[in-house]
C-alpha atoms as a printed R data frame, in Angstrom:
    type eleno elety resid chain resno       x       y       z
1   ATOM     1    CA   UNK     A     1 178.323  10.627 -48.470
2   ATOM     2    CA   UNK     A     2 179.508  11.097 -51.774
3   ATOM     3    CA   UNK     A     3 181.518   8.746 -53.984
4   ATOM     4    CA   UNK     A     4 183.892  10.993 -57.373
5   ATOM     5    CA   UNK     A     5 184.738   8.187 -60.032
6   ATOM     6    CA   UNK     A     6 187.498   9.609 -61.797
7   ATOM     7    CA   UNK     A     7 187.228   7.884 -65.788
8   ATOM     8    CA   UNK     A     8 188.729   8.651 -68.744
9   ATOM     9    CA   UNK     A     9 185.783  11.419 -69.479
10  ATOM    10    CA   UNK     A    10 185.486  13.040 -66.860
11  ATOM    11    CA   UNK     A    11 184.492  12.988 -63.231
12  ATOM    12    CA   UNK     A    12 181.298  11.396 -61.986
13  ATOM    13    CA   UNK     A    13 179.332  11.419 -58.637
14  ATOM    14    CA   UNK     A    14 176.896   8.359 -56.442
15  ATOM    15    CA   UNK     A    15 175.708   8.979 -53.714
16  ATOM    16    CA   UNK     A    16 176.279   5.384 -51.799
17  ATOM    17    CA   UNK     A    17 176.337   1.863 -53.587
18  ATOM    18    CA   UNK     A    18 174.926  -0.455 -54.714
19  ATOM    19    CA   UNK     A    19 174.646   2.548 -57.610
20  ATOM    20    CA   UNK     A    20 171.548   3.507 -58.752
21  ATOM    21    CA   UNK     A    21 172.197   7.191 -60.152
22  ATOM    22    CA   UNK     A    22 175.078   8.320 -61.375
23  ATOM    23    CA   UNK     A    23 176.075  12.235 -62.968
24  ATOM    24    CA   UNK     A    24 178.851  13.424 -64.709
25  ATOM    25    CA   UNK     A    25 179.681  16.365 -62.476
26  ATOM    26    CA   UNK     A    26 182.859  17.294 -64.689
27  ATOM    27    CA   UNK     A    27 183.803  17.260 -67.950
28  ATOM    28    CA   UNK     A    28 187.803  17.336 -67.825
29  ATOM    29    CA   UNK     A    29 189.017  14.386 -69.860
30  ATOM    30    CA   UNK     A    30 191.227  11.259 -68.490
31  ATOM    31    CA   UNK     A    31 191.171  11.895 -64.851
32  ATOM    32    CA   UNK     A    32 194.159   9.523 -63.553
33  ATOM    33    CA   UNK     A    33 193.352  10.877 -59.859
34  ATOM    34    CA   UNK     A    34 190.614  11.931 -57.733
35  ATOM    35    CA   UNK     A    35 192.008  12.332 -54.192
36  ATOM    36    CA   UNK     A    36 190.883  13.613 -50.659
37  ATOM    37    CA   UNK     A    37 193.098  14.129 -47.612
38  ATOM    38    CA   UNK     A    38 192.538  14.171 -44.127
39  ATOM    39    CA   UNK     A    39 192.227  18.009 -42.653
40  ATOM    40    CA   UNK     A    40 191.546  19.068 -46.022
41  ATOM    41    CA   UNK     A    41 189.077  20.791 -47.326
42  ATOM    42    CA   UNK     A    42 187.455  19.904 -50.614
43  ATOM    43    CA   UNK     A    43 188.395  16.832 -53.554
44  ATOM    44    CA   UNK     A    44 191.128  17.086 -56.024
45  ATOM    45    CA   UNK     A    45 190.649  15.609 -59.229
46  ATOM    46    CA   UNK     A    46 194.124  15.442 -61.363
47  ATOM    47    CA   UNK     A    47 193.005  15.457 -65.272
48  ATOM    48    CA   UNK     A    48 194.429  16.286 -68.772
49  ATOM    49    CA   UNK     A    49 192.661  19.123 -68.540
50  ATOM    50    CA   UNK     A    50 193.936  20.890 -65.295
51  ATOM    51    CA   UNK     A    51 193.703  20.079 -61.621
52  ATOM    52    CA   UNK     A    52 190.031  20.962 -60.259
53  ATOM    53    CA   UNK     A    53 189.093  21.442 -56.586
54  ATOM    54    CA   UNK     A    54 185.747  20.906 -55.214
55  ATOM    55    CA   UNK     A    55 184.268  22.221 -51.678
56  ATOM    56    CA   UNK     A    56 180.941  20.762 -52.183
57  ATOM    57    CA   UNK     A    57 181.104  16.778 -52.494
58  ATOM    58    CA   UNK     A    58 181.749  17.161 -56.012
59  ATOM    59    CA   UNK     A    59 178.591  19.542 -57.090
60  ATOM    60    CA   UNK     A    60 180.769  22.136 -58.856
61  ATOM    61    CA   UNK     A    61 184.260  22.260 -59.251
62  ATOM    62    CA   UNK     A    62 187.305  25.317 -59.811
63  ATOM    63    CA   UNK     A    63 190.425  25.127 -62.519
64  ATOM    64    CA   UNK     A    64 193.246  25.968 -60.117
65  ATOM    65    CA   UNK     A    65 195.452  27.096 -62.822
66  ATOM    66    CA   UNK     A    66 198.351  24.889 -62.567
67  ATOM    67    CA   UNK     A    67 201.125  25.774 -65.194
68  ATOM    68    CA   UNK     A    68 200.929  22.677 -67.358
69  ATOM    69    CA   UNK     A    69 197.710  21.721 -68.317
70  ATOM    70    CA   UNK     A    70 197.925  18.083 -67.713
71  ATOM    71    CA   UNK     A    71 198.454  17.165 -64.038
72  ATOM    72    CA   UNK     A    72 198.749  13.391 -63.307
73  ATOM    73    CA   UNK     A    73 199.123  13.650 -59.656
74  ATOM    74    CA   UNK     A    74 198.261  15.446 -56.584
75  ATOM    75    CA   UNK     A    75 199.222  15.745 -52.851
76  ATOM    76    CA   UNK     A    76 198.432  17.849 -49.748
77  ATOM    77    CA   UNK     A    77 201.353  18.040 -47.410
78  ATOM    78    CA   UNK     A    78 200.352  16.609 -43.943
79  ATOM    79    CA   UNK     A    79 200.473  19.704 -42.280
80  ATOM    80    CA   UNK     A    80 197.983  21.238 -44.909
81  ATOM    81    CA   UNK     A    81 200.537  24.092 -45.386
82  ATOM    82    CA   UNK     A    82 201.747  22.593 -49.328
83  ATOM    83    CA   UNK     A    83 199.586  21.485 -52.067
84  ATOM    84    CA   UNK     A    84 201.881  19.467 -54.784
85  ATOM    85    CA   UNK     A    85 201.110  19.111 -58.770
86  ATOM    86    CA   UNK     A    86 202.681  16.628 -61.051
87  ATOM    87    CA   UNK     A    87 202.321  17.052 -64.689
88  ATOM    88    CA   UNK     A    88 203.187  15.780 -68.344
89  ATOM    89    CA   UNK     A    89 205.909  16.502 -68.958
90  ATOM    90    CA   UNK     A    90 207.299  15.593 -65.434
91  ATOM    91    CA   UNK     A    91 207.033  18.506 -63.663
92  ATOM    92    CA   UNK     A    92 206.573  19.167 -59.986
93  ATOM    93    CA   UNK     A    93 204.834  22.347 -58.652
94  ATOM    94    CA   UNK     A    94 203.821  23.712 -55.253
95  ATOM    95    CA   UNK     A    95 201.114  26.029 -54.034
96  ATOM    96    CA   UNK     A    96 201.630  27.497 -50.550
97  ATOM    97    CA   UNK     A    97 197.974  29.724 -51.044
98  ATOM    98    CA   UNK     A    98 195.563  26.923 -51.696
99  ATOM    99    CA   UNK     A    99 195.941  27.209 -55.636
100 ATOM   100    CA   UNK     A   100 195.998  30.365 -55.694
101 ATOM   101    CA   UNK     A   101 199.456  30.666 -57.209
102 ATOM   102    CA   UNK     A   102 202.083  28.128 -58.177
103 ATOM   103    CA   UNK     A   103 205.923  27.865 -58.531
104 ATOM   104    CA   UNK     A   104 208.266  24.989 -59.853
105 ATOM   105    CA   UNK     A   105 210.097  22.744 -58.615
106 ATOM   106    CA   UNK     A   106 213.143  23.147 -59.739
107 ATOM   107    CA   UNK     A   107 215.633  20.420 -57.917
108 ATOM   108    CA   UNK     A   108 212.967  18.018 -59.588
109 ATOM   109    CA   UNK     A   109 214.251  18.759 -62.630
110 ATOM   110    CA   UNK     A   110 217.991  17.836 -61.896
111 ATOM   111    CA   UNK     A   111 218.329  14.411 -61.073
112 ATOM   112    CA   UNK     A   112 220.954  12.700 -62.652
113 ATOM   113    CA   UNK     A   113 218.698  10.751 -64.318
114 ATOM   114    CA   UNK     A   114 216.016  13.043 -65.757
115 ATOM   115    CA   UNK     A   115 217.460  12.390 -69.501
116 ATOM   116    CA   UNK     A   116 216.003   9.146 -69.313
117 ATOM   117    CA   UNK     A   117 212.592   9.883 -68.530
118 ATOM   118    CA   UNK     A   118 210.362   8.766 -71.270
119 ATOM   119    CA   UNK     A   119 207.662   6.027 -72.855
120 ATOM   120    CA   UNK     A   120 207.019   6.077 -76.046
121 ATOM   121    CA   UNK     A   121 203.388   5.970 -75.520
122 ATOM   122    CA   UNK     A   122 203.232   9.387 -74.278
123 ATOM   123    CA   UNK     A   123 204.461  11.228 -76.943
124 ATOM   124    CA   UNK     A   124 208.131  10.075 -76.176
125 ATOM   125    CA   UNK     A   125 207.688  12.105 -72.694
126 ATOM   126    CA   UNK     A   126 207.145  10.324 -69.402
127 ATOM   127    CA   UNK     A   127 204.755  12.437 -66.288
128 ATOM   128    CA   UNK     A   128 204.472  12.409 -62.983
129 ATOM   129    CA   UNK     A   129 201.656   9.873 -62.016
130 ATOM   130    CA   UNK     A   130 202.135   9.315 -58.439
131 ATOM   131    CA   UNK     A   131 202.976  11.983 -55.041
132 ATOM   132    CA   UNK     A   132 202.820  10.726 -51.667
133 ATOM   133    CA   UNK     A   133 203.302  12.379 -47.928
134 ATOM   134    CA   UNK     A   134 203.084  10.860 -44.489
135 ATOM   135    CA   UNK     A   135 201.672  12.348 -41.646
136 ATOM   136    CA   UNK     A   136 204.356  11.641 -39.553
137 ATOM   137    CA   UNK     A   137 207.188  13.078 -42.112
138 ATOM   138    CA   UNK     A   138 205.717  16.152 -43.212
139 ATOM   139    CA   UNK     A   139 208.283  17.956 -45.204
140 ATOM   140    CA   UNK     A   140 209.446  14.728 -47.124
141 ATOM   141    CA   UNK     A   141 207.602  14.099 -50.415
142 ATOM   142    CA   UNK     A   142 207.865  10.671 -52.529
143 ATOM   143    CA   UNK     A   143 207.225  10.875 -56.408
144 ATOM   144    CA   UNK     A   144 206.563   7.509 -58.901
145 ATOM   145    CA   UNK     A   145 207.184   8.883 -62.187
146 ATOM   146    CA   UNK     A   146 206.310   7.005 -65.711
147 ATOM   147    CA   UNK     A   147 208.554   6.253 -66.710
148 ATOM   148    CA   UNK     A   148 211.428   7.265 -64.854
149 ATOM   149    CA   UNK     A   149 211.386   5.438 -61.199
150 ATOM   150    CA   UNK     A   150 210.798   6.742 -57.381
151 ATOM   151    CA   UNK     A   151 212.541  10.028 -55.987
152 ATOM   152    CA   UNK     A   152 212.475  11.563 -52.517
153 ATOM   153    CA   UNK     A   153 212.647  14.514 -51.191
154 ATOM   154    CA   UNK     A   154 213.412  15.499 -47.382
155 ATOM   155    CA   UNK     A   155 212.697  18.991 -47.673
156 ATOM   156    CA   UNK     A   156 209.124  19.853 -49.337
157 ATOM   157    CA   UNK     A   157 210.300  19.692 -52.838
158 ATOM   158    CA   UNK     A   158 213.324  21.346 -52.955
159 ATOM   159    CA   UNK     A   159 215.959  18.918 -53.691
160 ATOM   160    CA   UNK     A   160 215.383  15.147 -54.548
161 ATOM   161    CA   UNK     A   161 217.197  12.020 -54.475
162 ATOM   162    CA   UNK     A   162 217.010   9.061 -56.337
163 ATOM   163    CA   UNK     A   163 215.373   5.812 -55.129
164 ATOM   164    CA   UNK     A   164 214.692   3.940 -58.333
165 ATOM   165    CA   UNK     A   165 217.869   1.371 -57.915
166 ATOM   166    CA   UNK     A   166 216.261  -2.203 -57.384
167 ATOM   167    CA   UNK     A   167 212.709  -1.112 -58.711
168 ATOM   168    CA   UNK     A   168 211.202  -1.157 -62.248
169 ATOM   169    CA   UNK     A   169 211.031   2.726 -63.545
170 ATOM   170    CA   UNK     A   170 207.648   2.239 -65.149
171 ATOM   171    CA   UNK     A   171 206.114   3.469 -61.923
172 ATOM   172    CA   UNK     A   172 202.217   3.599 -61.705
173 ATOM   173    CA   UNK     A   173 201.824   4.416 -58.076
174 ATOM   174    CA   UNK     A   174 203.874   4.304 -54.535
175 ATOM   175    CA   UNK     A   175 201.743   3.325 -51.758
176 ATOM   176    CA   UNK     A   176 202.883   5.392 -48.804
177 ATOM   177    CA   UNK     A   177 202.402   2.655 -45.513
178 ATOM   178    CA   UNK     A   178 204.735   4.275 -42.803
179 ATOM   179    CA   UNK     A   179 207.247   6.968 -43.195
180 ATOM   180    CA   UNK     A   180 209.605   4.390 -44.583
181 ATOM   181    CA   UNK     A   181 207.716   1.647 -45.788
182 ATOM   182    CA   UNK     A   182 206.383   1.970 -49.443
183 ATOM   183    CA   UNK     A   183 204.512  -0.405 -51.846
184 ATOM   184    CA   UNK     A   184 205.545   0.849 -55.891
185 ATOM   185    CA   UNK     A   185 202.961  -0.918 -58.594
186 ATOM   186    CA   UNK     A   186 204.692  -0.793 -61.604
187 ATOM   187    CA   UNK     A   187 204.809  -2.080 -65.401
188 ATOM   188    CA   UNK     A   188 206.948  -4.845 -64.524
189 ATOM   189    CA   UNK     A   189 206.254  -6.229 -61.068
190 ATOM   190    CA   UNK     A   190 205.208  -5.137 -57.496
191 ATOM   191    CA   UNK     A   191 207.989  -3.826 -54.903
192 ATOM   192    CA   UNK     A   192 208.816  -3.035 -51.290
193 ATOM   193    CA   UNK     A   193 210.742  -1.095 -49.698
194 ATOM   194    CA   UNK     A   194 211.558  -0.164 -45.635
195 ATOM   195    CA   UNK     A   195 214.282   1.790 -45.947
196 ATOM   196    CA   UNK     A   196 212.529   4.756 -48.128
197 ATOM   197    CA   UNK     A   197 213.568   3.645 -51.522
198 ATOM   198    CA   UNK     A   198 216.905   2.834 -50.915
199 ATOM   199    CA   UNK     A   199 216.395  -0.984 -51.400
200 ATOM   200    CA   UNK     A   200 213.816  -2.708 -52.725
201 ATOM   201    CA   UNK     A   201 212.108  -6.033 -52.995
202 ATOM   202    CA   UNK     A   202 209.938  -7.310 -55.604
203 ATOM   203    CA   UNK     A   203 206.553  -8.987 -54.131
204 ATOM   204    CA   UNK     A   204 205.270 -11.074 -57.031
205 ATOM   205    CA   UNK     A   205 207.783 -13.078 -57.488
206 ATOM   206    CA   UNK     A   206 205.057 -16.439 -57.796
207 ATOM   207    CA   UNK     A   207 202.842 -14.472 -59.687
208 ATOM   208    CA   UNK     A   208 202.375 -14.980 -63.370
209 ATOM   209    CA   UNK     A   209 200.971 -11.437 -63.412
210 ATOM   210    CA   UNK     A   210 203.112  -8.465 -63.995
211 ATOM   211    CA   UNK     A   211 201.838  -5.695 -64.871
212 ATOM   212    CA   UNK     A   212 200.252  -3.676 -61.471
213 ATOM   213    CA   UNK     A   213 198.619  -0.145 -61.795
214 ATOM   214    CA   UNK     A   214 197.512   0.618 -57.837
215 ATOM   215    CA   UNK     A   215 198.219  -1.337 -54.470
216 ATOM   216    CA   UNK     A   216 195.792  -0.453 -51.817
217 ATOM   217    CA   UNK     A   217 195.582  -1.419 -47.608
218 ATOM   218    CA   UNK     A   218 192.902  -1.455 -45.109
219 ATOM   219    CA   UNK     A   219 193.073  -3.020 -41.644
220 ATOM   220    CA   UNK     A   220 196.326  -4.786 -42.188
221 ATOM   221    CA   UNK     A   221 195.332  -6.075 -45.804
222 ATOM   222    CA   UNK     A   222 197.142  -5.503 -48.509
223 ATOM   223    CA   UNK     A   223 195.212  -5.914 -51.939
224 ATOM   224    CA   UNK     A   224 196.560  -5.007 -55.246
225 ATOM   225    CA   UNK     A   225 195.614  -6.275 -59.197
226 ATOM   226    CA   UNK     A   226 197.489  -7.046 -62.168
227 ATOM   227    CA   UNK     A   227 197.095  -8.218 -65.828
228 ATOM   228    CA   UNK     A   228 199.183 -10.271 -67.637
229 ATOM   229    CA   UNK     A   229 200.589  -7.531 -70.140
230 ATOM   230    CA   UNK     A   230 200.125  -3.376 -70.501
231 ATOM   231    CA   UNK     A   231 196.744  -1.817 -72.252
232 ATOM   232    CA   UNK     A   232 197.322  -2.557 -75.425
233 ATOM   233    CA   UNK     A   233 196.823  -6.176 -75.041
234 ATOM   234    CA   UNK     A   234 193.483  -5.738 -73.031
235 ATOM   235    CA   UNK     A   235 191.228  -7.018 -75.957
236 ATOM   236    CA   UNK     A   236 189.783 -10.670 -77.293
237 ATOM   237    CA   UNK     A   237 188.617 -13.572 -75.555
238 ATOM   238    CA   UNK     A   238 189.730 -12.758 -72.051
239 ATOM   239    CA   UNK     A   239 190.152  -9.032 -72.212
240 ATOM   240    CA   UNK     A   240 192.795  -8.093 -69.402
241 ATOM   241    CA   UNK     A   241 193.352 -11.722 -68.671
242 ATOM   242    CA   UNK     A   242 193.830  -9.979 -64.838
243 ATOM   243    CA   UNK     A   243 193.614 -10.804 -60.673
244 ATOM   244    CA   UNK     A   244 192.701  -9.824 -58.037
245 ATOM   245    CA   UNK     A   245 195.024 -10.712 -55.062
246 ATOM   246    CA   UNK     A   246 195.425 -10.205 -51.054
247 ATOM   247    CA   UNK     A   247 197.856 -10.351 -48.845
248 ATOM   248    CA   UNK     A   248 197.859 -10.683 -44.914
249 ATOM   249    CA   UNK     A   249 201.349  -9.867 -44.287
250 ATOM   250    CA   UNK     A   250 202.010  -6.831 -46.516
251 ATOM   251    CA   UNK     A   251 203.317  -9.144 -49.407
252 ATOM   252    CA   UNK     A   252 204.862 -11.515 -47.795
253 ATOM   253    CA   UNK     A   253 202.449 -13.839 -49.375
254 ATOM   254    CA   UNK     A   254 199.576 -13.833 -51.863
255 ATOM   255    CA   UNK     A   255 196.044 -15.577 -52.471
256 ATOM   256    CA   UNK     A   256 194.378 -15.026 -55.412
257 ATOM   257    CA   UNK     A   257 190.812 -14.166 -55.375
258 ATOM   258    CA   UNK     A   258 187.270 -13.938 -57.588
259 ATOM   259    CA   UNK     A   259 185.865 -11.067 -58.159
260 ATOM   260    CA   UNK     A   260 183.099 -10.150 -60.442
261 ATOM   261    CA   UNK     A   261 184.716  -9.408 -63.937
262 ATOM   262    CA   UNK     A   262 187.512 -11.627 -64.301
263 ATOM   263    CA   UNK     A   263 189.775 -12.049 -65.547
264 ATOM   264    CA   UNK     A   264 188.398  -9.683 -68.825
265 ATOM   265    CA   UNK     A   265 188.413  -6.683 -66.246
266 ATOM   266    CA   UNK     A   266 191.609  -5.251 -64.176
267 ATOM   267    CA   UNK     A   267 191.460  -3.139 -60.908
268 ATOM   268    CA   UNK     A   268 192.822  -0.174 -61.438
269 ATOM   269    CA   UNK     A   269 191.207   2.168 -58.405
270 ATOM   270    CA   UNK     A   270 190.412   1.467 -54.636
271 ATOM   271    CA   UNK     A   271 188.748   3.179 -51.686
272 ATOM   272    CA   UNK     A   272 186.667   3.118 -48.428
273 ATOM   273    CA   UNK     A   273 182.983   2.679 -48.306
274 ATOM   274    CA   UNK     A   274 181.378   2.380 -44.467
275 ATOM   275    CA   UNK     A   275 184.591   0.480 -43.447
276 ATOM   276    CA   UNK     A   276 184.520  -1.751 -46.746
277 ATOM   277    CA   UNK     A   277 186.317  -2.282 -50.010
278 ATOM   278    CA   UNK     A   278 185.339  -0.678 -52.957
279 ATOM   279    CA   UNK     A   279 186.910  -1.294 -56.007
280 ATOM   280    CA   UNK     A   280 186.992   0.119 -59.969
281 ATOM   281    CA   UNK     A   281 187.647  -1.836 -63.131
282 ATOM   282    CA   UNK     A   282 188.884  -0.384 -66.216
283 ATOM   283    CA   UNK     A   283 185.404  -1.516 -68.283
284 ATOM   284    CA   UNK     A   284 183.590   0.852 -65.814
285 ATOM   285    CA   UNK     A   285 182.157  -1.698 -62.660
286 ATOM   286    CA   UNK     A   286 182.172  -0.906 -59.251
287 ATOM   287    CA   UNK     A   287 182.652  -3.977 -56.906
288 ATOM   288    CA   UNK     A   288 183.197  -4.116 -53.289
289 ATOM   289    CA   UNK     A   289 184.388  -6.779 -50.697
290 ATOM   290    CA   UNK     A   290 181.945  -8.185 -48.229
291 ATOM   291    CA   UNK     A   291 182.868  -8.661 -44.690
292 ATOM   292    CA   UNK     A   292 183.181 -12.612 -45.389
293 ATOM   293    CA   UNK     A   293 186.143 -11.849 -48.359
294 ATOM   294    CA   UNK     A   294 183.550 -12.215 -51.261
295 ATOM   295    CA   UNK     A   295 183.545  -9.723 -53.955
296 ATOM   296    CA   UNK     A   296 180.490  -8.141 -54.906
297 ATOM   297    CA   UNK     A   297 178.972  -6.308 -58.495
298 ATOM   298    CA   UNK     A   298 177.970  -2.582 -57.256
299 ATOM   299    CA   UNK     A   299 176.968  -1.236 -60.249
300 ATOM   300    CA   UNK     A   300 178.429   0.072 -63.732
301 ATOM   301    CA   UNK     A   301 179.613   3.219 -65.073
302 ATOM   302    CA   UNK     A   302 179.716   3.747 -68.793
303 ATOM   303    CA   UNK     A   303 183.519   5.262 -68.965
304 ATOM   304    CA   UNK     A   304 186.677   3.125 -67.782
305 ATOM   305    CA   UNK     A   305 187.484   4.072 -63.864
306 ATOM   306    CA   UNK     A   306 190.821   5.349 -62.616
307 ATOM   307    CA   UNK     A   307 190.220   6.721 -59.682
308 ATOM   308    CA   UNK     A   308 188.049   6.715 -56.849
309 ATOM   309    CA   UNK     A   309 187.241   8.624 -53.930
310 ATOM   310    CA   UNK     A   310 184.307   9.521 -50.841
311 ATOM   311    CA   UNK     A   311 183.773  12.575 -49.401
């Protein structure tokens, strides 16, 4: 068993944790996403510098070529028949051959609102940081884009429609939890929604908290992390000023938890270790959650995380 830490240089590679050797096994850049899927072959990493594929845990790794050079996000279609790129600028593209070949998106393109799609941070442009699928819904596709809100689309890409009423449109990520049911970390809060985007309700209401970057669920348990304020505050005396929170009834309510790091270091990446926890922090540590709730140091990288995943 591998474990692919996607950081802002690159992609590295444990094998198992607590970590004791760690290897940069690809140089790509910022690498928002590193991403397996089940009847898939292989581990997508998403990166500023293309999206890579690897067959062998992560040992060596192939440019698939999409169009735009920086691709945020990545998806496999539950059937395994579709393999979705999101980009900066916020484009969608789809490969029916494995990579081999891609083609736009075009419908993505004309939602009413596309005008509107940008941050200032990224050259004035916004991207598309977040594609989701469900198993049971294979043909529908659900994209968070920064900044620009959640859209679906019912048939594999083609045409979209907009879900972003009721939900803030700095969208980080859209956990997928049933073919309906959808948990959107933003820039400004943490939302719900049952009905596939077309209501939504915000979770963190008695947080003080706002800014979320990933949600993430395992056995009924929700978890999800926040700072106070975006990036650009995460310096000085407490760093991120961030928590760490769970939630037994998808959101309904919250208890805040330690962890090793805070409140100077945020979550920002989750996964599953041998049916446990393991989370990344943006200062580069690994920690996981014991089988009693307590959060554990696994080791330290030298490069921020953003992504994690096993294979």
């Amino acid at each position: 068993m591998a474990i692919l830490v996607g950081t802002r240089d690159g992609v590295y590679r444990t094998v198992g944790v607590p970590v004791e050797d760690v290897n940069q096994v690809l140089d790509s850049g910022d690498t928002p996403r590193v991403r397996t899927f089940p009847g898939v072959d292989g581990v997508f990493a998403a990166s500023k510098s293309g999206l890579y594929r690897s067959t062998d845990a992560g040992q060596t790794w192939d440019n698939l070529g999409v169009p735009r050079e920086e691709v945020y996000s990545v998806v496999v279609s539950s059937d395994g028949e579709r393999l979705y790129a999101g980009t900066h600028p916020a484009h969608l593209y789809v490969s029916t051959d494995d990579g081999e070949t891609w083609d736009e998106l075009e419908g993505f393109q004309n939602l009413p609102s596309r005008d509107q799609w940008h941050t200032p941070r990224h050259r004035n442009e916004a991207h598309v940081r977040s594609l989701g699928v469900h198993p049971e819904t294979p043909d529908r596709v659900i994209a968070g884009v920064e900044v620009g809100g959640v859209h679906v689309s019912d048939d594999q890409g083609e045409t979209w429609t907009e879900r972003r009423d009721g939900v803030h449109d700095d969208v980080h990520h859209v956990l997928i939890l049933d073919p309906d049911e959808y948990v959107a970390s933003t820039g400004d809060g943490l939302y719900r929604t049952r009905d596939a985007g077309r209501s939504w309700t915000r979770l963190d209401t008695d947080l003080d908290h706002r800014y979320f970057r990933e949600a993430f669920t395992l056995d009924g348990r929700l978890y999800a992390a926040a700072a106070r304020s975006s990036p650009g505050t995460w310096s000085g005396e407490n760093g991120a000023d961030a928590i760490l929170v769970e939630s037994a009834d998808t959101g309904e309510t919250f208890e805040t938890v330690s962890y090793p790091g805070k409140p100077e270091e945020v979550v920002l990446a989750w996964t599953v270790v041998d049916g446990v926890v393991l989370a990344g922090t943006n200062d580069g540590s690994l920690i996981s959650r014991d089988l009693d709730g307590t959060w554990t140091d696994m080791g330290q990288l030298s490069a921020g995380i953003r992504s994690l995943a096993v294979c």
